[in-house]
Structures are given as C-alpha cells and as structure tokens.
N, C-alpha and C positions, 0 to 999 in steps of 0.2 A: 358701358364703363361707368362703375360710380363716382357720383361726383365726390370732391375732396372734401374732408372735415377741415374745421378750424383750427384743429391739432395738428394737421400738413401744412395749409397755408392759410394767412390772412391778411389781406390786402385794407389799407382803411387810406383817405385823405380827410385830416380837418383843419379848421385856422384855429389860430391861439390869440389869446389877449396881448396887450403890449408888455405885460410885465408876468405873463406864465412863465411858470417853471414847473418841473415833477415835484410832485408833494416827497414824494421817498427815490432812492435809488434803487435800480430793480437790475435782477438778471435772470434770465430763462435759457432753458432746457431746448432752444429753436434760435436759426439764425435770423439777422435781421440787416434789410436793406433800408435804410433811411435818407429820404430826401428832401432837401429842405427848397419848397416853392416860395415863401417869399419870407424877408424878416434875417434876424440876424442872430446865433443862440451860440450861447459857452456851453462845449460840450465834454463833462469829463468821465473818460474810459480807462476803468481800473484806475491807474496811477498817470494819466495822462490827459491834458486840458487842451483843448483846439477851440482857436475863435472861426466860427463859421459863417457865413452869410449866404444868400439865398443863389440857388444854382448848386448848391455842394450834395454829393453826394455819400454816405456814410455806411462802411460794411461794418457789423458787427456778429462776431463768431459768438456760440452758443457759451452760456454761462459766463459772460465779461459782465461785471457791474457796469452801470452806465447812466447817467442823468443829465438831464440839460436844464440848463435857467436861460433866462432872458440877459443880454448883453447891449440891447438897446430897449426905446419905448417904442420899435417898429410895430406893427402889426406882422403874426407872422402863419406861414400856414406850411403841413407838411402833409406827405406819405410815407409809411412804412408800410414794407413786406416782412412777414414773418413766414417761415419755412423751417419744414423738419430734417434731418438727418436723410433720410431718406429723396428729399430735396437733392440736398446738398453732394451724396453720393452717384445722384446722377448727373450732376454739374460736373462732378470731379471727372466720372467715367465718360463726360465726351470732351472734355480739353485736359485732360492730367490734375494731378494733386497740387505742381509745382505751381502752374500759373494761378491758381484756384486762389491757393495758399496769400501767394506773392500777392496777393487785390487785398486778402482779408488783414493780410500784416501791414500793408499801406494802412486801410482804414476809412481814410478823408481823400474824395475824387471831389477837387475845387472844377466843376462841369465847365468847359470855353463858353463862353456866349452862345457862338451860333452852331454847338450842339446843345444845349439845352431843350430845343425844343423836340429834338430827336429824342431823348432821353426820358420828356417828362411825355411823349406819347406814348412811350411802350408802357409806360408805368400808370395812364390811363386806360390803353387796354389792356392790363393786366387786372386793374378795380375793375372793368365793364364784366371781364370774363368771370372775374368772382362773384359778380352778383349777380350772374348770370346761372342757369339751373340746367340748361341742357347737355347730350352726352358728350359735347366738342370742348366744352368749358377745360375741362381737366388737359387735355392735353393743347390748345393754344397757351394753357395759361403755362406749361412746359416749355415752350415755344416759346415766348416774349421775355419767360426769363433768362433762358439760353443765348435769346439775342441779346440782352443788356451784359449777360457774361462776356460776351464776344465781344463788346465795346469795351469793355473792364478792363478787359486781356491787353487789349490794345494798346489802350490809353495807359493802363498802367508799364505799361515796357516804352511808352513816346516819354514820362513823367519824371523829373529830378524830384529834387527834396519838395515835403507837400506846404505849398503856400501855405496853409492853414495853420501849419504849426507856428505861428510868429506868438510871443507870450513876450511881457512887458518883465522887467526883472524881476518886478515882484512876485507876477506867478510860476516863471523859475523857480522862486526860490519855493515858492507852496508844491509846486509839480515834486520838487526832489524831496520836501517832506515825504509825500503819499509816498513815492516811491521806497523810501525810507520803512515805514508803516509797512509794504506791502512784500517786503522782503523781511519783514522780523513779526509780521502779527503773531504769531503763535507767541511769541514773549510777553512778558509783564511790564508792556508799554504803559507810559503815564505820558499827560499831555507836556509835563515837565522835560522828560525824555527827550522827546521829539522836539520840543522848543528848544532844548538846547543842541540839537544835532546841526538846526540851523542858523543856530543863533538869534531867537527871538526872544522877549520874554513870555512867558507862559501865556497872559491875559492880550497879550498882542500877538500873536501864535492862534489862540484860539479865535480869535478874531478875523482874522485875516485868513485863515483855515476855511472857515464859514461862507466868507466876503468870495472867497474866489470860488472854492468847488463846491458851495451848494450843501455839503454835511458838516455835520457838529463834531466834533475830534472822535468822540466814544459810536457817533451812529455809524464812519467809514470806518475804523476796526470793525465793530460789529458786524458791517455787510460783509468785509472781505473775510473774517475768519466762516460768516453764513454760506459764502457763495465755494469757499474751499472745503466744507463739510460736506455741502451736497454732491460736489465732487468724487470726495469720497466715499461716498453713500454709492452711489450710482458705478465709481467702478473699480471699488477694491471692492472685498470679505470682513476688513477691519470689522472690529465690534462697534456698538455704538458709543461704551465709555472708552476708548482707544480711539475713535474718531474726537472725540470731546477736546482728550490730552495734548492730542497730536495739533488741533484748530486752538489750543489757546485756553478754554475752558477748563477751571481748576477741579469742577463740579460737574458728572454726567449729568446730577438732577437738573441744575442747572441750565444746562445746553440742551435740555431736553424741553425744557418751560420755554427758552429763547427762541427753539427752532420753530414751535407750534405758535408761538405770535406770531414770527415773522412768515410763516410757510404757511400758518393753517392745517399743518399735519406734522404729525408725529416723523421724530427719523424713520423710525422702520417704516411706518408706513408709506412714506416716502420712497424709500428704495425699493417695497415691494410693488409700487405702483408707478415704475418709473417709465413706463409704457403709454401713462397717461398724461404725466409731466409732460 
C-alpha cells in the first residue's frame, strides 16, 4: 500500500505565542479538523465568529474562508487535520451523507472534560501514524479518523445550541455586517454601504470591522468574491471573464492580476490543475 501524500492528508500539532493570530485569511480545496489544545482563539468562518477555548473542537468543509486571532494573552497550542475529498467520501460511505453533513454544519464541538483526553489521543495517533512511513500507516490513520467521526456522530445528535457561539452585541452587530457582505459581494459595496446597513459610521465601522474579525473591510470582500471564483473555476465551464462579472470584478484583467497574487496561479491554470489544488 502506498503511503499517503500531503495532498490526501496532513496531520501537524504546534503552540502559538500569546498574541498570534493568521497573517491572512485562507481557504483550501481539503477538509479540515481543528483542535484547540490549550489557549483561547476568536475564530471567524465565512460570515460567522465563535469564541473558543481550549478542549474545542472545529470542522471546517473544503473552501470556507477562515482565520483565527488571539482572544486572550493565554499561551495556546493546536492540531489540525487536513483531508481530501476523497477522505471525506469515505467517511460519508460508512456513516451516510446526513450525519457527516449534520457535524460539518454544527462546525464548533466545545469537547466535555472528561472526553477530552479520549479525543486529543486519537488525534495523537493520527500525528504518530503520519509521520510514520510503514505499509500500516495509511490505513490506521483511516481508522482513528473514523473513530473520532463516530464520536462526532454521537455527540453531535446528544448536542443543543453550541456554547461557542455566545458573541457580546457588538460582534452581533459586526457578524450581520459579514453576513450582509457575503450575500451581496458581487455588488459595488463601499465600506459606506455596509456602515450604514448597520448603522455605524464609516470610520467606526471600519474599525470595529478589523477590531473583531481580523480583516480590513476591502481584504474580506476580496477573499469572499477569491474563494467564490475558485468555486467556480473548479466546477462550472463558465469563462474566465464571466466568472470575473459574476464574482464582482468590473475588469477580467483585473481579476486575473488579483487571483495570481492571491493564488500564485493563473485562473486557468488553476482549474486545469485542480487535481493538485
């Protein structure tokens, strides 16, 4: 059996400073399990901010923007799994699409105490198995994550509304901005716009924009109109200036200079090599 590229899976744990946060917001072409071992992080997904603390567990489906900043001066340290489609398909083929689904639309699994320590072993032998080279590796490391689905499952149907989401009004009020943004990016939003949907002023709007989700008004359009391009790159025929019009960009030259900063590749060639994405 050969063993698995990092394009299938990647398993990493490390700790962060008291005041890390991601330089940029990202989103990838592979699903991702994150777990937060100690510390305490604001994490916001697409159009939605969760305070998390250490014991929480975090699914995120393939291509959701996502970023986390620091929420205290704790010291903090995580693991994430990254997984392909192919992963994912055979998660689904042994417990169904429904319950699979139901975990990744939850999102935030705030872990009980005294499963935690069940939880953060399977997800150390899952790191041992990855950096492990012999022919067993590939399929325990099948195996551990199956069983942490089967806790998901579980625990997600014992689970009411998720602790995590508790937000103070004021990031209320920033959450229904993004959401705002994320259901009109293709329009000719101005930070004006949106300051008044919520009723802030502009310069305190943008401020407070910042203050809570970690992006500058203009860098989350930009991702979301980036991360629904590749979308469509990947799985219509659209053109690449129809994809341009349809994401918001007035200018294919344009959207074509933006995607290769932010991607490092060309749309086409993006979509032609979406096998290695």
């Amino acid at each position: 059996m050969e063993r698995m590229s990092y394009k299938e899976i990647e398993v990493n744990t490390s700790k962060q400073g008291k005041y890390y946060k991601m330089p940029n917001a990202h989103f990838h072409n592979v699903y991702e399990i994150y777990y937060l071992i100690a510390g305490t992080r604001k994490f916001f997904i697409d159009s939605e901010i969760y305070n998390i603390s250490k014991g929480t567990l975090v699914l995120l489906e393939r291509n959701i923007m996502h970023k986390t900043e620091y929420s205290s001066d704790k010291l903090g340290e995580r693991t994430y799994v990254l997984f392909n489609e192919k992963y994912y398909n055979n998660i689904v083929e042994s417990f169904g699409s429904e319950a699979v689904d139901n975990c990744f639309k939850r999102k935030v699994f705030p872990i009980p105490r005294h499963r935690r320590g069940y939880v953060e072993g399977i997800l150390r032998q899952l790191e041992n198995e990855y950096k492990s080279d012999d022919e067993y590796s590939e399929r325990l490391m099948e195996i551990y994550i199956q069983e942490l689905f089967i806790f998901l499952i579980r625990y997600d149907k014992s689970m009411g509304e998720n602790d995590a989401h508790i937000l103070s009004s004021g990031d209320e009020i920033i959450q229904s901005a993004a959401r705002y943004i994320t259901e009109n990016y293709n329009k000719n939003l101005s930070l004006s716009d949106v300051a008044d949907f919520v009723g802030m002023s502009s310069t305190y709007f943008s401020k407070k924009f910042k203050e809570v989700t970690g992006f500058g008004f203009k860098e989350y359009i930009l991702n979301i109109r980036m991360k629904k391009a590749c979308s469509l790159l990947l799985e219509t025929k659209l053109s690449i200036t129809d994809i341009a019009y349809e994401t918001g960009f007035n200018d294919s030259n344009y959207f074509g200079d933006v995607f290769r900063r932010i991607k490092g590749i060309s749309p086409l060639k993006y979509r032609k090599n979406r096998e290695y994405i």
